[in-house]
C-alpha angles and dihedrals in degrees: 000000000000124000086211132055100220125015112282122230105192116167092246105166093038081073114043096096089065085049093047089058088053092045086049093047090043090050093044091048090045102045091037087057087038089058094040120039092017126204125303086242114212117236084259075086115024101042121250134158130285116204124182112202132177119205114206082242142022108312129227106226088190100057090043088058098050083052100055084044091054095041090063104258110141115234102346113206099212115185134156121234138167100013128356088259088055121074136169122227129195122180135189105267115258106199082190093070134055122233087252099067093039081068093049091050090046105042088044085053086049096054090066092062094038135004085214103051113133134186097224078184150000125189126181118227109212125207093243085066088044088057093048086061099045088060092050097053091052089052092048088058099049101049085046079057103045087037084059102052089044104048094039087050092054100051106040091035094228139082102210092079085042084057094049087050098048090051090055093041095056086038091059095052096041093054082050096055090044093056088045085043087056108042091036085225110172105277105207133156093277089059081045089049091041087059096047076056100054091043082064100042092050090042082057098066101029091058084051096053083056099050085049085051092048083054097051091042089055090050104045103021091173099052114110118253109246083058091050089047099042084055098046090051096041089055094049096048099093094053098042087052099040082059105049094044088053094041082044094053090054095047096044083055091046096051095044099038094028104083120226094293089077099031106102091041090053094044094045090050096048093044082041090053104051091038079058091054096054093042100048086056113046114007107052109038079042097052089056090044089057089050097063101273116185133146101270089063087062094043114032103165090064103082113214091247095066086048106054079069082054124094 
């Protein structure tokens, strides 16, 4: 199946100048919000507390979470596990106020949802365990990183496309904290965990529009490399975007049907996905162009000798 109806032969690589000025405006609005206003940090960072409750019937998690709201508890993250009489409960950390009345505030807010409520367990995050995340999420990034290059530069036995992929990979993330800079959405692991997704999705097509480069580079060894690159991206269009357009339907249901527990997932990965887009087409082949890209650099251990008798 083919999103267009006729291959597509669109100049990619005569404008990426003009897309390397926007990337560069969308990254310096996005790190100058993300060193001035920060993230709103999720109590998987900050600390917080976590509370399990069952409830003697189905819970309504909605209604759980107006009467946290009205009792007073800032920003009450509310969702079931388990079964539907079970829910989990985190809440922004209070340094004013022992666990022990936490419990009482909390149990007294659940009462007016259900007389049966119980806390079956609370449990207080503290910061130092907050500050332990946030390293590992850093880490986690950098060995993604370092995995990439390596294993780009392996593969396609030159540096010059790792370094193409390394620039849209850390493109990708850096568009998804700015939005979340910006909207001061609740940045928590599974937003951390959202953008480690959209790294390997973007790494996805972006490793595909190599391998389609590799192909076009065998087969016509002397054509210049923007029109390699142009053709290998052009032939690759209607499945980049097919697969986008199906992935983007999921998450959009998911942000809009799936309550404020998955909101910020949902947001990070569709932001994520058509950062990718962008990013698959015309940073990372444009990056190695840039960086002096021609066949011999995909295929070292044909001399250019040997390939001047090739077509």
């Amino acid at each position: 199946m083919e999103f267009f109806s006729h291959q597509t032969n669109f100049p990619f690589m005569a404008t990426r100048k003009v897309w390397y000025t926007l990337s560069a405006i969308l990254m310096v609005v996005s790190l100058g919000s993300f060193f001035t206003r920060g993230l709103n940090l999720g109590i998987d960072f900050t600390g917080g507390v976590s509370a399990e409750v069952s409830f003697p019937q189905a819970a309504n998690v909605d209604a759980v979470r107006s009467a946290l709201s009205t009792a007073g508890f800032r920003e009450p993250q509310v969702q079931s596990f388990g079964s539907s009489r079970d829910i989990d409960i985190r809440l922004p950390p209070d340094p004013q106020q022992t666990p022990g009345e936490v419990r009482t505030r909390l149990e007294t807010a659940l009462h007016t949802v259900d007389a049966g409520a119980q806390v079956t367990q609370l449990d207080v995050v503290g910061p130092q365990v907050g500050n332990e995340l946030k390293v590992s999420a850093m880490w986690a990034l950098f060995f993604t990183l370092l995995g990439i290059f390596l294993y780009i530069a392996f593969r396609f036995h030159t540096w010059r496309l790792s370094l193409g992929a390394i620039f849209a990979v850390l493109h990708d993330p850096i568009l998804v904290i700015g939005f979340f800079s910006l909207t001061q959405m609740s940045f928590d692991l599974a937003v951390v965990a959202a953008i480690l997704a959209v790294i390997g999705y973007s790494l996805n097509d972006t490793v595909v529009v190599f391998d389609r480069i590799r192909e076009r580079f065998e087969s016509n060894r002397r054509s210049p490399s923007d029109v390699i690159l142009d053709q290998s991206i052009n032939q690759t269009l209607s499945r980049t975007i097919m697969t986008k357009v199906v992935t983007s339907i999921v998450v959009v249901a998911l942000l809009f049907l799936g309550g404020p527990v998955l909101r910020g997932f949902s947001a990070a990965l569709l932001i994520g996905i058509i950062a990718g887009t962008y990013s698959s087409i015309y940073i990372s082949s444009a990056i190695a162009l840039d960086f002096g890209l021609t066949a011999e650099h995909v295929f070292p251990s044909v001399k250019k000798a040997a390939l001047d008798h090739l077509p």
